[in-house]
Each structure stands twice: as structure tokens, then as C-alpha cells.
C-alpha positions as CSV (number, residue, x, y, z in Angstrom):
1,X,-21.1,17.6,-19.9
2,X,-21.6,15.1,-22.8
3,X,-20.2,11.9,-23.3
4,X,-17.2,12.9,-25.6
5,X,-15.6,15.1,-23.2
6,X,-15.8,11.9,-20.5
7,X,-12.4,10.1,-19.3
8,X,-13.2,6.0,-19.4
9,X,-12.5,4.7,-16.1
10,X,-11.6,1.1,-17.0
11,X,-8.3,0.3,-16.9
12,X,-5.9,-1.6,-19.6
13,X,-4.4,-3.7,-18.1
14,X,-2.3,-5.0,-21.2
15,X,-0.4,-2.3,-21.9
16,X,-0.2,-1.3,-18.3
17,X,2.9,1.1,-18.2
18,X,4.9,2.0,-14.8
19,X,3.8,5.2,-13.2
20,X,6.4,7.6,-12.2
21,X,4.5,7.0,-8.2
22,X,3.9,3.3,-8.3
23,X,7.2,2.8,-5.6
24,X,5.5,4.8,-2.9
25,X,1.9,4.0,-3.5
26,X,1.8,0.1,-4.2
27,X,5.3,-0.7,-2.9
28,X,6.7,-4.3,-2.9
29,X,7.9,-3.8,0.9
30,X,7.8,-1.9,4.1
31,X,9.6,-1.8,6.3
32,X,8.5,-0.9,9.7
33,X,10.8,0.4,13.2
34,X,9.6,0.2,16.2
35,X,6.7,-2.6,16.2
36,X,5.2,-4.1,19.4
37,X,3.8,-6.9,21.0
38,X,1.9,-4.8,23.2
39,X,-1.6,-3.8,22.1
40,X,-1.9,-0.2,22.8
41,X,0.7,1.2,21.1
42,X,1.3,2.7,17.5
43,X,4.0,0.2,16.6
44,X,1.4,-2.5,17.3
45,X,-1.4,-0.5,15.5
46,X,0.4,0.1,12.6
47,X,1.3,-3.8,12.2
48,X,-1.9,-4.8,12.5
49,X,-3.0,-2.1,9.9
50,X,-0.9,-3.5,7.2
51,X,-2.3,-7.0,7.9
52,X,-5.7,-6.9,8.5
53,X,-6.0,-4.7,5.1
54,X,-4.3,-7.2,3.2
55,X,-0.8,-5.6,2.0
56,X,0.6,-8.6,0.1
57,X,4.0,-7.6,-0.2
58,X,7.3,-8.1,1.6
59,X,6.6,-6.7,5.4
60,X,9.9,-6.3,7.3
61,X,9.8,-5.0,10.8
62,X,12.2,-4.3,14.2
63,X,11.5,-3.4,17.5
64,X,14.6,-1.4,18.9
């Protein structure tokens, strides 16, 4: 393959334009039903998921 047919992989970040999947891949919040204190459970897993990998939107969450 040579060089002219290569895709750069930087990023403009200027001129960045909305992509059509931006909403479900980098949302702005989540919302999550069912979350637990208790440690073993997915509710509780799924939580701590979000956290610890540093999601810096709006996190809203119920336990029913």
C-alpha cells in the first residue's frame, strides 16, 4: 500500500462536525434502573463501571 492511498488518523478538531452516532456512543447522560448498594450484583457492577472508567457526564440512577 503506498502512502497516497493512507487515511490520516489525526483528528480536526476545529471543524469537528456532529456524527449521525455521537448520542449513543459519547452520550451526555445515562440513566441507569435497578442500581445496588450491594456488591455482587450487576446493578452495582454496572455503577461502578461507569465511574471507575471515568464517564464524565450526567449519571442518573434508581433502584426500584
Amino acid at each position: 500500500m503506498n502512502n497516497k492511498n493512507k487515511i490520516p488518523m489525526t483528528a480536526n478538531t476545529q471543524n469537528h462536525q456532529p456524527h449521525h452516532l455521537d448520542a449513543l456512543l459519547k452520550p451526555k447522560s445515562i440513566a441507569l434502573v435497578g442500581v445496588s448498594t450491594r456488591i455482587d450484583t450487576v446493578g452495582y457492577d454496572m455503577y461502578q463501571v461507569l465511574l471507575n472508567g471515568g464517564y464524565q457526564g450526567c449519571l442518573l440512577y434508581t433502584s426500584p
